[in-house]
C-alpha positions in Angstrom: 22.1 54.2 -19.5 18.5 54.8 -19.7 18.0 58.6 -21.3 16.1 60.8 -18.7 12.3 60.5 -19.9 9.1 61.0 -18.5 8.3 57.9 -19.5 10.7 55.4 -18.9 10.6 52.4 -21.1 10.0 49.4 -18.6 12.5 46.2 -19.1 10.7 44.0 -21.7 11.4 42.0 -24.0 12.5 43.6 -27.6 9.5 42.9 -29.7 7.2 44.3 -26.9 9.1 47.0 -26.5 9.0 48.0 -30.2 5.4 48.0 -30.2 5.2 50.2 -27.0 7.0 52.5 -29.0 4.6 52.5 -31.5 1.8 52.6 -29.4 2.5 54.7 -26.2 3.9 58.0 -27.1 7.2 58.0 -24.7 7.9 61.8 -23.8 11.6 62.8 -23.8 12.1 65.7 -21.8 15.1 66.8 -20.0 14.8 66.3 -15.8 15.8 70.2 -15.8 12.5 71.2 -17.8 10.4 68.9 -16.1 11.2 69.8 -12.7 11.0 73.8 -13.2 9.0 74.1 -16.1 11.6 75.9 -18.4 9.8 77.3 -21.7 10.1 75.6 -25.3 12.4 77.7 -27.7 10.4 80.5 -29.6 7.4 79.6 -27.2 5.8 82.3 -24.0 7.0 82.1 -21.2 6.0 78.6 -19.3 4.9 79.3 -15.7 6.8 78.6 -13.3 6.4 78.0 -8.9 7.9 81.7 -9.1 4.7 83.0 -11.0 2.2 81.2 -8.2 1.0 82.1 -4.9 0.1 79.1 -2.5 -2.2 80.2 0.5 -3.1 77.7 2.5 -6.4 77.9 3.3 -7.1 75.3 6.0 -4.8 72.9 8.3 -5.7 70.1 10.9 -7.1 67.8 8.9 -6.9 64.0 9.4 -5.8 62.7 6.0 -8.0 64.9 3.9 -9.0 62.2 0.6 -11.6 64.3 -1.8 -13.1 67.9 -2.1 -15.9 68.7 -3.9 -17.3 72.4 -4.7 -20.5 73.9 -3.5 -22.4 76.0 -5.8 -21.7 78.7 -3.3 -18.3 78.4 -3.4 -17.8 76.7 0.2 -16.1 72.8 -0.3 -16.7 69.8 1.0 -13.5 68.1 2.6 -13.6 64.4 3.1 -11.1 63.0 6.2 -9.8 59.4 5.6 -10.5 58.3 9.4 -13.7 59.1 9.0 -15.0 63.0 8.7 -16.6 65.6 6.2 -16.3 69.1 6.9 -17.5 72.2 5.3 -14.8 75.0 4.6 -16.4 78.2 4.1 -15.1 81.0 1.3 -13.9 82.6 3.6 -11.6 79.8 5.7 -13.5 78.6 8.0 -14.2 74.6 8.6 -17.4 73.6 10.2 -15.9 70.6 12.0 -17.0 67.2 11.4 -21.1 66.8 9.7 -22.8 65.2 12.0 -24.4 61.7 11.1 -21.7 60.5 9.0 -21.7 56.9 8.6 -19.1 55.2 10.3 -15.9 53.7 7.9 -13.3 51.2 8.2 -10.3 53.1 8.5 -7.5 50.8 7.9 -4.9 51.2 5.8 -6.0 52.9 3.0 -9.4 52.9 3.5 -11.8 55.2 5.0 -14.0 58.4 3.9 -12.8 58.5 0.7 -14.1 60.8 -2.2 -16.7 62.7 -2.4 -19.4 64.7 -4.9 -22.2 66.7 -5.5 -25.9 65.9 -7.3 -25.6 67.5 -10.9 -29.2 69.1 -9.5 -27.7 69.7 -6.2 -29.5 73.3 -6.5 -32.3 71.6 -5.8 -31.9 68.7 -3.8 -28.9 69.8 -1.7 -27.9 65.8 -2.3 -24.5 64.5 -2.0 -22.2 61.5 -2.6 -19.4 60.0 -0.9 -17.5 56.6 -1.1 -16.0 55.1 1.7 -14.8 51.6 3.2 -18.0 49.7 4.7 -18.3 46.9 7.3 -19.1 43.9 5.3 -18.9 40.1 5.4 -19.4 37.1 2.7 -20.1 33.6 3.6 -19.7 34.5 7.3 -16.7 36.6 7.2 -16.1 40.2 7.9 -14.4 42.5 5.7 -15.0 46.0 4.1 -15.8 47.1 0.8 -16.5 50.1 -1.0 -19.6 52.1 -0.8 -21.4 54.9 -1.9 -24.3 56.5 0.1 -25.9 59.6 -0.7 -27.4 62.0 1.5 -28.7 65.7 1.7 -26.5 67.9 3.0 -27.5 70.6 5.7 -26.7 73.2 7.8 -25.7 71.0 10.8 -24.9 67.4 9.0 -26.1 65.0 6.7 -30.1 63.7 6.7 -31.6 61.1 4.5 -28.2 58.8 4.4 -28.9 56.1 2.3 -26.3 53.5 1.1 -27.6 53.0 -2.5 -23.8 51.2 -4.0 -21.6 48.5 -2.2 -18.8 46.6 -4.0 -19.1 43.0 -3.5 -15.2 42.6 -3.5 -15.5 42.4 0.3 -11.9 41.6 1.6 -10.5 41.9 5.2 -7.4 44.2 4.0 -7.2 48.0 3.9 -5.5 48.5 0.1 -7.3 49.2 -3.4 -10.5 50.6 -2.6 -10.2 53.0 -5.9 -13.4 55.1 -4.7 -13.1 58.1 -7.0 -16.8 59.7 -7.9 -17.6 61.6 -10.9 -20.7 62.6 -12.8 -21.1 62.8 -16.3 -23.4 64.9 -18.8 -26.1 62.1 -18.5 -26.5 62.4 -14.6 -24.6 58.7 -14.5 -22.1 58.2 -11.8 -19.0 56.4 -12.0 -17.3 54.8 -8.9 -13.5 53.9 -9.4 -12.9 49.9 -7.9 -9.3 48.6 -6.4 -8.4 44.8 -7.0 -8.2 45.1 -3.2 -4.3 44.2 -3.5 -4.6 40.3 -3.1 -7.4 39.8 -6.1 -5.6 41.5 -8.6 -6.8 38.0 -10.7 -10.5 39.0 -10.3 -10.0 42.4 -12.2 -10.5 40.5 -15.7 -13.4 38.6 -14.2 -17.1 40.7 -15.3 -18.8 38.8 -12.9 -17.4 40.9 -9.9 -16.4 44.2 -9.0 -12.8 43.8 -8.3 -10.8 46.1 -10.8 -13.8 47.7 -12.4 -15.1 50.8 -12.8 -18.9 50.7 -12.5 -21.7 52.9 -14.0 -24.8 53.5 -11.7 -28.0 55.9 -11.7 -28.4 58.7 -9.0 -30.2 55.6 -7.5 -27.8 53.1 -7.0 -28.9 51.1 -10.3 -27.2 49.8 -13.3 -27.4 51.8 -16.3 -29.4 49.9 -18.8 -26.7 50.2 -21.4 -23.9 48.7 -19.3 -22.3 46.3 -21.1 -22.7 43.4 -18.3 -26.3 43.6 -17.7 -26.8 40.0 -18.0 -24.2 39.3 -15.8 -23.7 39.0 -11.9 -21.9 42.5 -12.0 -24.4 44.7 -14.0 -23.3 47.9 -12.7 -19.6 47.3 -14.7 -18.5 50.1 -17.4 -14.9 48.9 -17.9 -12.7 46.2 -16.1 -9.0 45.4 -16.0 -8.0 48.1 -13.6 -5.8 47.7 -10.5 -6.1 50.7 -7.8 -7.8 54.2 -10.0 -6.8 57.5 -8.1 -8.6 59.6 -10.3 -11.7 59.9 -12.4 -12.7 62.9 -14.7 -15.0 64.0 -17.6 -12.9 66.2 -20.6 -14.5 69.0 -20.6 -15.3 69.2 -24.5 -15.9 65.5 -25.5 -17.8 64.4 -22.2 -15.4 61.2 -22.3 -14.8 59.7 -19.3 -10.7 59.8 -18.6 -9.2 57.4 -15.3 -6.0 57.3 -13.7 -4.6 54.6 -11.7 -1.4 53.3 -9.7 0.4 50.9 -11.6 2.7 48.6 -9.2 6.1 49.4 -9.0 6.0 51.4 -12.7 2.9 51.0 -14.8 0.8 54.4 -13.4 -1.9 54.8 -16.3 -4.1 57.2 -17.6 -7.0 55.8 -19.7 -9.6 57.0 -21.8 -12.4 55.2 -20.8 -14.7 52.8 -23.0 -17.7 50.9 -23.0 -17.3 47.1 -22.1 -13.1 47.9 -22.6 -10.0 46.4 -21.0 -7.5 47.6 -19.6 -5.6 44.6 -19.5 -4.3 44.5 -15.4 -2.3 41.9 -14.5 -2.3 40.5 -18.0 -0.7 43.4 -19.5 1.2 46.0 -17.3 4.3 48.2 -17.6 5.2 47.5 -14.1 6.9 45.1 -12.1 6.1 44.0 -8.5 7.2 46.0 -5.4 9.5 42.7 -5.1 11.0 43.2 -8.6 9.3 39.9 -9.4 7.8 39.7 -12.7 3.7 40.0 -12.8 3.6 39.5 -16.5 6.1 39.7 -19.5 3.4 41.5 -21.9 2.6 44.8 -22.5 0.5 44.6 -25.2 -2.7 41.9 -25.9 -5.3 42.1 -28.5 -8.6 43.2 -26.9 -6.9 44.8 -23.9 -6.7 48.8 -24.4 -3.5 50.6 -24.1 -2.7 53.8 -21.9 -3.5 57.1 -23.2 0.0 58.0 -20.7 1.8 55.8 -18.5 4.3 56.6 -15.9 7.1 54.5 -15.1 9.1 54.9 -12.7 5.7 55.3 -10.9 4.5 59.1 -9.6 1.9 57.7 -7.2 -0.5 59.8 -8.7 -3.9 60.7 -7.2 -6.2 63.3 -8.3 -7.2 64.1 -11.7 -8.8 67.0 -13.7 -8.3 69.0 -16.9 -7.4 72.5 -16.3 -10.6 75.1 -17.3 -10.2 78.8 -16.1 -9.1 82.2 -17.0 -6.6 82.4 -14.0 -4.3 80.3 -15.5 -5.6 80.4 -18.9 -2.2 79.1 -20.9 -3.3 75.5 -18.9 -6.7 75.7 -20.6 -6.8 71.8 -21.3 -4.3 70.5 -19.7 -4.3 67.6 -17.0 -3.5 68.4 -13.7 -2.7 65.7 -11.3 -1.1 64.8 -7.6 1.7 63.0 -6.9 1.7 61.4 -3.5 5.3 59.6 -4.0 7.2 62.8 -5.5 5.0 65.1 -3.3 4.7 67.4 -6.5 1.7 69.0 -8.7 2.3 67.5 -12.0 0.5 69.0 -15.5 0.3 67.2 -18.3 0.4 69.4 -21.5 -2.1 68.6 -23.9 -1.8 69.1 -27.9 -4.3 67.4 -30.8 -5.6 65.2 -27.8 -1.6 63.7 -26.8 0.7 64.2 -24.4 3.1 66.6 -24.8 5.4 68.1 -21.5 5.0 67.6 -18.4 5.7 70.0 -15.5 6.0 70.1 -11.5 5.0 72.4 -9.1 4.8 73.0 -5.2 7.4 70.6 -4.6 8.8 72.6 -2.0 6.1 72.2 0.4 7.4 68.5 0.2 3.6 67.4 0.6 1.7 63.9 -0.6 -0.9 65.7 -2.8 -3.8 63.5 -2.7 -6.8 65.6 -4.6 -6.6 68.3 -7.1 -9.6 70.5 -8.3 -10.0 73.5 -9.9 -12.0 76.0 -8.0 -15.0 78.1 -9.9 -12.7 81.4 -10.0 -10.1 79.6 -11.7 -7.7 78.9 -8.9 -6.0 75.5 -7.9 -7.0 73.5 -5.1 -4.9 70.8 -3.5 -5.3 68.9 -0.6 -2.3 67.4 1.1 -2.5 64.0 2.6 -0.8 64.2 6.1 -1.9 63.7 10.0 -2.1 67.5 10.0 -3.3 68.0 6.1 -3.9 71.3 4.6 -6.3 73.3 1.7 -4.2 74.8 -0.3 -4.9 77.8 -3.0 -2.8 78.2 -5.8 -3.3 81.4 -7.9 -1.3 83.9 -10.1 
């Protein structure tokens, strides 16, 4: 029988398997720690659902997909069909901005995530991603986009598409379209395969799989690692579908987490010009229990920091930085949509260590987690009728 892990060893073949050992730290932790977050021997007490408080702060929202903080304290709520709304401190949503761009809503596309201008201060400038009308050769499709606009009292102003993927596909899966800014001003946009094209992710002349690096403009960084390519705008490649992009908080290294396909969820650190190996390399299977390829390992292809298998679905990623739950202080704090659970990641010396679930009795897809600037815990739950919720102590 296979022991009760975290991280299930996939079914590979020995010598791969050996070096996954070696090089993927496999957590065995019993399913009764893991699923109320019982503390170590000799250790403080671990918190628990018991210790938390979940208020939910906001309900009636269509799909809710990303969330981004105000320097106010208000957030900005993305809806997949195709909304943003404003939700006040104090509870109230604004309704749908006006002069939102309209988004392919199929599937899993939509109005996706969202973010604010490092100098947003000053500019009031914001960022989304989202499924766009496009077409190649002829053909219609969508593909994902990033406009930015300034944000005020009654909608958006100034839109102005300034990123489209050209992995323009008529299907509604892998957009990726996580946003996050690093200590540079740079902002990286999260790609999908787009399901079908999961070929194209270790091909640098496209943006299929890739997370790209662009200025506040729309433009390549000049030290992207493609720049005489057709895809200048690529950071790293060999991704299938990333949920979740981050910056650690003390390195400034940029830190991605994607779905896997049936096993294989990853969490990377992110490097210049790296790969992360999808399809050559996966610790997953397809959803028919086909084989996509008997490797796990590959010189020049970068292994997970973490990888999750049987797969969590997760989506949402941040570290933990507050005095409200201050035993978390550098921890990873994810969603998972398929066990409908918070999950944190406990990190020691820069490794995974336990893991933990929480909330799983609202029984909710958790599609965005973010730390708010008191210290408390926002999810967002992905459902017709999806809720803000406000997990404190």
């Amino acid at each position: 029988m296979k022991p009760s892990t975290i991280l299930a060893v996939p079914s590979k073949p020995v010598s791969a398997l050996a070096q996954s050992l070696a090089c993927v730290l496999a957590l065995t932790i019993s399913q009764s720690a893991l699923a109320h977050g019982d503390h170590k021997h000799g250790e403080a007490h671990e918190i628990t659902d018991s210790d938390i408080t979940v208020t939910t702060l906001a309900e009636g929202l269509v799909h809710p997909w990303g969330m981004a903080f105000l320097p106010n304290g208000d957030l900005l709520v993305t809806e997949r069909e195709g909304g943003i709304q404003r939700l006040s401190k104090d509870g109230k949503l604004s309704g749908r901005l006006g002069n939102v761009p309209k988004v392919v809503a199929q599937n899993q596309g939509g109005m996706l995530d969202i973010a604010i201008d490092p100098d947003f201060a000053s500019n009031n400038t914001i960022y989304f991603c989202y499924s766009k009308a496009s077409e190649v050769e002829g053909k219609p499709g969508s593909s994902s986009s990033v406009a930015k606009a300034t944000l005020t009292n009654s909608g958006l102003e100034n839109v102005d598409v300034i990123f489209s993927a050209d992995s323009i596909v008529d299907n509604g899966f892998h957009f990726g379209c996580r946003l996050a800014f690093d200590a540079k001003k740079h902002l990286y946009v999260t790609m999908g395969d787009r399901y079908k094209y999961m070929k194209e992710a270790q091909n640098t002349d496209n943006h299929f799989g890739k997370i790209v690096r662009i200025k506040r403009d729309g433009s390549a960084v000049e030290d992207n690692p493609f720049t005489d390519g057709k895809a200048p705008e690529i950071f790293s490649y060999g991704h299938r579908n990333v949920q979740g992009v981050t910056i650690h908080p003390e390195t400034g290294a940029v830190w991605a987490m994607e779905h896997g396909p049936k096993g294989g969820d990853e969490i990377n650190i992110l490097e210049r010009g790296a790969n992360y190996g999808w399809p050559v390399i996966t610790y997953g299977v397809d959803y028919s229990g086909d084989i996509i390829s008997d490797k796990t390992h590959m010189d020049g292809m970068k292994q997970p920091w973490l990888y999750w298998d049987p797969s969590i679905a997760p989506s949402g990623l941040t570290f933990y930085q507050g005095d409200m739950f201050k035993e978390w202080n550098g921890d990873i704090l994810v969603g998972s949509l398929k066990f409908t659970h918070l999950r944190r990641i406990k990190v020691e010396g820069g490794k995974p260590e336990e893991q933990f679930e929480y909330v799983r009795d609202n029984h909710a897809r958790i599609r965005d987690v973010e730390v708010g600037p008191e210290g408390a815990i926002y999810l967002l739950t992905d459902a017709p009728n999806g809720k803000v919720l406000k997990l404190t102590k």
